[in-house]
N, C-alpha and C positions, 0 to 999 in steps of 0.2 A: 696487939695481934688481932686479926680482924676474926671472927666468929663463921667459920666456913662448916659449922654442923649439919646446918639447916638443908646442903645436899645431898647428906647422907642417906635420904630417905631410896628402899632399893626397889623398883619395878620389878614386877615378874619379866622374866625372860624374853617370853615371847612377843610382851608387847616392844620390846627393842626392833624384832625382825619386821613388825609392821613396817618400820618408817625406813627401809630399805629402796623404797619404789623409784627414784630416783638418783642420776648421779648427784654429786655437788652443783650446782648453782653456777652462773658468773660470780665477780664477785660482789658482795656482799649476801647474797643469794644463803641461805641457809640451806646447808647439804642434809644427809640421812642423818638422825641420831643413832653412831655406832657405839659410842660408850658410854655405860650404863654408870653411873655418880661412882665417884672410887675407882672403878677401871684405870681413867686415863692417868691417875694420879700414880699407880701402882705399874704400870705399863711404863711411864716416862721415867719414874725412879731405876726399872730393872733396866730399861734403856742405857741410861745414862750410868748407871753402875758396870754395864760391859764395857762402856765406852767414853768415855768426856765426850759432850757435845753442844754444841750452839743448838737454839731455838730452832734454827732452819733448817741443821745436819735432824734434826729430829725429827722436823714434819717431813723430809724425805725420807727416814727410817721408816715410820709409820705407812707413808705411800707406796714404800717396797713390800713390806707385809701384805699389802693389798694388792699389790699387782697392777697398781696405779687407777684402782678401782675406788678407789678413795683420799683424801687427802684431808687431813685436818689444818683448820684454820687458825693465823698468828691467835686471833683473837679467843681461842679455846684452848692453847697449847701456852701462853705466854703467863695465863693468869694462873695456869695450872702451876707453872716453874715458879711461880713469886710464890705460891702458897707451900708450895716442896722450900724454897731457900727460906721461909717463913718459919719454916717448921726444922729448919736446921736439918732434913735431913740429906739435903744437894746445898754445893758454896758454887756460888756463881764467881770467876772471876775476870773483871772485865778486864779484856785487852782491845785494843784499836776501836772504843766505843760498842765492842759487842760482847756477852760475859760467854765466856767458857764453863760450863757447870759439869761439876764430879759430884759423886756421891759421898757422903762424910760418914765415919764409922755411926753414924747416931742409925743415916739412911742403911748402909749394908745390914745391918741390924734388923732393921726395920723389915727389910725385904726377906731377911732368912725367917723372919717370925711367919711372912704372907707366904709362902713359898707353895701353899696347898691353893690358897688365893688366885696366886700368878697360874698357876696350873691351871685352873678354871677357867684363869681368865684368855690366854692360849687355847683351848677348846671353841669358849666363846668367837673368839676374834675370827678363827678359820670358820664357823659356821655363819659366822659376817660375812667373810669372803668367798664362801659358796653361793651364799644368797644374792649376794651383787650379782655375781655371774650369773645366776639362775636367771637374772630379770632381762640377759642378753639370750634368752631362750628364742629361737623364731618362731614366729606365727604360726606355722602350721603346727608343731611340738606344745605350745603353749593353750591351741585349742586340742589338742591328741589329748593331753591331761585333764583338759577340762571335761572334756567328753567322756572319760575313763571315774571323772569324781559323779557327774550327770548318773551312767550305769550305776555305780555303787549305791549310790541314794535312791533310784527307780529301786532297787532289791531291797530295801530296807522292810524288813521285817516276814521276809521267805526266808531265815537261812536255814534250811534241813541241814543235818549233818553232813550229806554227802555236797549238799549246793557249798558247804561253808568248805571243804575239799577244795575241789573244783576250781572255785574260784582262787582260794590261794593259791594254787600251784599255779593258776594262769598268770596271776601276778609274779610269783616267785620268780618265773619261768621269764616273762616280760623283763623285771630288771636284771637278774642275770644275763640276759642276753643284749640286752643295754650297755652293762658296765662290765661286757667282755667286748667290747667294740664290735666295729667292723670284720668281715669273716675274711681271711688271707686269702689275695687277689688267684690263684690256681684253685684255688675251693670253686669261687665263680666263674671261673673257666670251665673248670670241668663240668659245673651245672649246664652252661650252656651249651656241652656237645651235645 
């Protein structure tokens, strides 16, 4: 059995969200790193425990999660499956030249042990998935924030009590009205009489 320790080693988090800055590539093209060593192996186990799946029903499972914002490659998802059927915790079985793989009691096992894991690791994943999206921000949105981080930093080191007020509730105020949308088209009607 081949010796797959050696990528266990775990980055901190944030350096993952670095390498968001692009989609995937043509092919061969190396896409963003979204999963962090053990991720994909614990992601493809709980996959495959909901469901039997081929290789390819998987990297479309994975692409759904994303919103088509991402897709993972034969080449990073096939070696993963040989090291799960390695480890007897998925049986691959082939039919018409392609294997069907289920999860074997060693694997469900396995997965109820990570269950706080997979948790994590679902938090993770959607905060992948916001970050792609974030990078479809328009230009103008993209310097509005930049220009908002500029302000912040020009204050560094005035905060009175009342400025450090102030300024939060402007902010406060900012994303609440952000992430209450657009104001109901009769509101703007009526503004305009």
């Amino acid at each position: 059995m081949r010796d797959h320790h050696h990528q266990h080693h775990h980055h901190p988090f944030m350096r993952e969200t670095d390498e968001f800055e692009r989609r995937p590539g043509g092919r061969g093209g190396r896409g963003p790193r979204v999963f962090a060593p053990g991720d994909l192996k614990l992601l493809l186990l709980a996959l495959i425990a909901e469901q039997p799946s081929h290789g390819y029903d998987l990297i479309r499972r994975i692409e759904d999660m994303f919103e088509g914002a991402y897709a993972p490659s034969p080449g990073v998802i096939y070696p993963t499956l040989t090291f799960l059927e390695e480890s007897d915790l998925i049986a691959g079985d082939a039919q018409n030249g392609k294997k069907l793989y289920s999860a074997t009691s060693t694997g469900q096992a396995s997965l109820a042990d990570q269950q706080v894991a997979l948790d994590g690791l679902k938090v993770r994943l959607e905060v992948s998935k916001r970050s792609m999206r974030g990078h479809d921000r328009p230009a103008q949105i993209h310097e509005a924030v930049h220009n908002l981080r500029h302000a912040l930093q020009l204050h560094h080191g005035q905060w009175s009590e009342a400025e450090i007020i102030r300024v939060r509730d402007l902010l406060n105020a900012a994303a609440t009205a952000i992430a209450a949308g657009p104001a109901p088209l009769q509101n703007t009607a009526e503004i305009a009489q």
